[in-house]
N, C-alpha and C positions, 0 to 999 in steps of 0.2 A: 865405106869409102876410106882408102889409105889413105895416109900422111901425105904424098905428093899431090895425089886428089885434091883432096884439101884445101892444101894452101894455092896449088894452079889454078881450082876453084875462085878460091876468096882474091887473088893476083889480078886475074882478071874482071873480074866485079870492082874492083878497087880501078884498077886503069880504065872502066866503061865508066865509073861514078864520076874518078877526074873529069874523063872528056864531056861527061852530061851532066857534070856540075852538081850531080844529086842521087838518089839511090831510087831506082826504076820499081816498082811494084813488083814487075817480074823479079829483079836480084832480090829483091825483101823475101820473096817467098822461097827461091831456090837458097839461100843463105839459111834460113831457118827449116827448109827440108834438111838440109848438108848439118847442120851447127847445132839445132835445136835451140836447148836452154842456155848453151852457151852463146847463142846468135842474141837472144829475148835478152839476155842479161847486157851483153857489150852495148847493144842498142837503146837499153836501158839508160847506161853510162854514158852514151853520146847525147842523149837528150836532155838527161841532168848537167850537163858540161862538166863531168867528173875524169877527162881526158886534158891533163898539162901537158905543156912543151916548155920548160924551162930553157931560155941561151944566157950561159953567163959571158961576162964580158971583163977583161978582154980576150978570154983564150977565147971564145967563142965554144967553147963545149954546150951539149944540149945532152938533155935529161929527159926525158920521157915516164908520168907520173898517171898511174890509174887512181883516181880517188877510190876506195873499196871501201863495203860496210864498216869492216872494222879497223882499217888503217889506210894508208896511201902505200901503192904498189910500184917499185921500181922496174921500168920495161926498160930491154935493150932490145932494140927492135932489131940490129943486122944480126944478133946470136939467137932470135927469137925466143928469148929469155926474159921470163919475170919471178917476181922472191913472192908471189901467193902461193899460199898452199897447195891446190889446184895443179899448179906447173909441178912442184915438186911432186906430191902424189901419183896423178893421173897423166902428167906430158910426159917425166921422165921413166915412168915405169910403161910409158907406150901404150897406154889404154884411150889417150887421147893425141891431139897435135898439138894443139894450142888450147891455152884456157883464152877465158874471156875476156882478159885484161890486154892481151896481144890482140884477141880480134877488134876491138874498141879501138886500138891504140891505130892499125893500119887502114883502119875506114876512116880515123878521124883525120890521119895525115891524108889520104886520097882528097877527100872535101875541104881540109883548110877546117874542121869541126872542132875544134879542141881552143883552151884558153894558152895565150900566149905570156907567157913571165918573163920578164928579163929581170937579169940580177947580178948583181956584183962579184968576181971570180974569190974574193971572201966569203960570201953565203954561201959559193958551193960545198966544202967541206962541212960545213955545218949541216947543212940540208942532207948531203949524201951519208952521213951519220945518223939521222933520224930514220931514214929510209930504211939502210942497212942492219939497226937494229933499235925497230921500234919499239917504244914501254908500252905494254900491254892492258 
């Protein structure tokens, strides 16, 4: 399946989830025919509540944060861009669309599935620094 496949796939699964409030046995299964392990893994991440939405205040900026094994992942969800390895490796050299950090991140905005943070427009530089270049 292509790139546009893909994500029209997952666009639409995401807008039926909205209006049904929840993910239909049928999307679970066509998701993970389409995604595979990347579908098993984001879904993983949605059940463990490893999906943030930071909004700081006052600019109102939001932040979009994948908990991952080995650090916390920074998502731009309109540039469908995340800093895991995964994206860099496999999205940008085109052997994949999305890793699993982006798939997590747009099922969890469809359901409202993720943890909510608000924060002070002070913690955001600070935050967006640990993101950008986490100690190992």
């Amino acid at each position: 399946m292509d790139a546009n496949s893909e994500d029209d796939l997952l666009n639409a699964i995401c807008r039926e989830a909205k209006e049904e409030g929840k993910l239909t046995g049928r999307n679970l299964t066509r998701l993970y025919e389409v995604f595979g392990q990347r579908f098993a893994r984001a879904f993983e991440a949605l059940k463990e509540n490893r999906v943030k939405k930071y909004t700081f205040k006052p600019s109102g900026r939001v932040v979009w944060v994948v908990v991952g094994k080995e650090r916390d992942y920074l998502i731009m969800p309109e540039a469908e861009f995340c800093t895991c390895d995964d994206f860099y490796f496999r999205v940008l050299d085109r052997k994949v669309h999305l890793c699993y950090h982006l798939i997590a991140q747009k099922i969890a905005n469809s359901l409202n599935w993720y943890e909510h943070i608000d924060g002070d427009d002070e913690l955001y530089e600070t935050l967006m620094q640990e993101w950008r270049n986490p100690t190992p």
